[in-house]
C-alpha positions as CSV (number, residue, x, y, z in Angstrom):
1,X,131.8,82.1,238.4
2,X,131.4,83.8,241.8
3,X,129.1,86.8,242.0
4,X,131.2,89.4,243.5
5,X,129.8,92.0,245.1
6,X,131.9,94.5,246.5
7,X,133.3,94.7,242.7
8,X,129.6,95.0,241.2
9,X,128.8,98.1,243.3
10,X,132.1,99.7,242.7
11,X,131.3,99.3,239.1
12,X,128.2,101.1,239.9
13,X,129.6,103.7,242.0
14,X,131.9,104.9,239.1
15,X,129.0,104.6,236.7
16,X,126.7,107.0,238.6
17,X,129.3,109.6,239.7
18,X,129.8,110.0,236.1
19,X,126.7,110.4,235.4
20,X,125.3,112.9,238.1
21,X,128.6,114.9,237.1
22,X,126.9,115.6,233.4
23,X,123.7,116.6,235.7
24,X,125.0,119.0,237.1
25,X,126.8,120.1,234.1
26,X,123.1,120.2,232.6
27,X,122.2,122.2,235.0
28,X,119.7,119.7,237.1
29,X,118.4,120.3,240.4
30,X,120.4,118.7,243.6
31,X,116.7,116.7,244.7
32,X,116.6,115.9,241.1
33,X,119.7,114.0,241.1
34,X,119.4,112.6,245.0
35,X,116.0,111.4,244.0
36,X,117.6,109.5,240.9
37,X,120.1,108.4,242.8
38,X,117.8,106.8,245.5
39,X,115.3,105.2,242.9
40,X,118.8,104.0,240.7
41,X,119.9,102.6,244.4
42,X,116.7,100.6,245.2
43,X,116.8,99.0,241.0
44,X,120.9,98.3,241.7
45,X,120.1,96.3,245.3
46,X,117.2,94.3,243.3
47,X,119.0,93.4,240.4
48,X,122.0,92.1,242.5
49,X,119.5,89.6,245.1
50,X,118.7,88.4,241.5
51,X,122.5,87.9,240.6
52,X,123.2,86.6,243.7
53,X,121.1,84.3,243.9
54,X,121.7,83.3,240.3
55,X,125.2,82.6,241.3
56,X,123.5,80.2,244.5
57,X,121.6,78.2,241.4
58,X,124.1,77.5,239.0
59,X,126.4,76.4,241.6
60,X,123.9,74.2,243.1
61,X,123.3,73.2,239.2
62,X,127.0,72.4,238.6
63,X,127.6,70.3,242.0
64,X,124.5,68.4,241.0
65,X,125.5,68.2,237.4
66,X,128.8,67.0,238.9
67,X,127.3,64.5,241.2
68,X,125.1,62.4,238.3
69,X,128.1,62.1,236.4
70,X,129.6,60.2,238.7
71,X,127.3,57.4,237.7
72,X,127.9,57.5,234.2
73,X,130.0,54.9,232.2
74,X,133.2,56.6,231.7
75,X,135.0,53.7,229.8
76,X,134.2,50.9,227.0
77,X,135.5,48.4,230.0
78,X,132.8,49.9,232.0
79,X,129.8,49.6,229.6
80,X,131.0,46.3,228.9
81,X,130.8,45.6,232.8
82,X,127.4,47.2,233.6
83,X,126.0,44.7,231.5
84,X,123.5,42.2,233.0
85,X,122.3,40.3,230.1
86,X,124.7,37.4,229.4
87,X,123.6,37.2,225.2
88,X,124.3,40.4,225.3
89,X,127.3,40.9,226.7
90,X,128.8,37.8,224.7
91,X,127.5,39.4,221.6
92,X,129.2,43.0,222.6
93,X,132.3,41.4,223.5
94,X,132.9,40.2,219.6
95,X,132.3,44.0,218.6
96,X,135.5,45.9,217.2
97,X,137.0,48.6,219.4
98,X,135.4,51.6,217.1
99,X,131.7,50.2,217.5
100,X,132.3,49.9,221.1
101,X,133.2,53.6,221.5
102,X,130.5,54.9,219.4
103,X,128.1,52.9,221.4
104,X,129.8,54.3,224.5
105,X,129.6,57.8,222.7
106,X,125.8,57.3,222.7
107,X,125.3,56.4,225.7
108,X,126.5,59.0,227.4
109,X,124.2,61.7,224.9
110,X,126.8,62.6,222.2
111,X,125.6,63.3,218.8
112,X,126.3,61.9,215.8
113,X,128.2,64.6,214.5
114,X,130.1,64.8,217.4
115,X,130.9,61.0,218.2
116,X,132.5,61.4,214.3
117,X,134.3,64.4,214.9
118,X,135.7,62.5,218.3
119,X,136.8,59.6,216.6
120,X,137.9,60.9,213.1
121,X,135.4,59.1,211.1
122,X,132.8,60.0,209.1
123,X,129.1,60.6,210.1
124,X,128.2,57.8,207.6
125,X,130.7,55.7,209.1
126,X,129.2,56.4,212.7
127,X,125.7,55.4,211.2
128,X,127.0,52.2,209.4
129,X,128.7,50.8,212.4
130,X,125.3,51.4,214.5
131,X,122.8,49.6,212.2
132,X,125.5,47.0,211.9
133,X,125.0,46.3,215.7
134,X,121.5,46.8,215.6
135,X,121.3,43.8,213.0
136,X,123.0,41.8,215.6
137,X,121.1,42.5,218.3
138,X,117.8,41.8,216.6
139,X,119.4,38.1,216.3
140,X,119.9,38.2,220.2
């Protein structure tokens, strides 16, 4: 999300108007309060170079998240296709449908857990169907 922050210092505003209105109510000096205002001020501007610039990172953290995920596989089709060794290809091509999404799944950093909550299966299932195809690579 944006930082915003013409909202941020109203915020603040709001805050410390409140506040120096129960000074005075306590009876605190006038230089008291300035003085707090001024050092609350300087901390408010320091805090927000931090936000903003926060703001500046994970934006720059998102389009580049955004931009290496345009080189991921995105579909089973896809794997299949980015495939360079021919045994290997032939071999994934006999796979069922299931074993090729999992593997898809994995690729592309899912968990366990999750790749069975995906597909509606069982962790066990998940795990059978991957040492399964990892017997039939070793025969590659």
């Amino acid at each position: 999300m944006a930082y915003n922050k013409a909202r941020e210092e109203r915020k603040w505003k709001f805050r410390k108007e409140a506040e120096e209105k129960k000074m005075r109510g306590l009876g605190l000096s006038e230089d008291t309060i300035t003085q707090l205002r001024q050092y609350d001020r300087k901390e408010f501007n320091s805090e927000q170079r931090f936000y903003r610039r926060l703001a500046t990172t994970d934006t720059y953290i998102e389009n580049m998240a955004g931009q290496e995920r345009g080189d991921e596989t995105c579909t089973v089709g896809e794997l299949l296709d980015s495939i360079e060794n021919e045994k290997l290809y032939r071999e994934l091509c006999k796979v069922d449908k299931r074993t090729l999404q999992i593997v898809l799944f994995k690729v592309q950093g899912y968990s366990t857990h999750d790749i069975a909550r995906l597909l509606g299966v069982s962790e066990k299932s998940v795990y059978r169907r991957m040492d399964r195809l990892k017997e039939k690579m070793k025969k590659i």
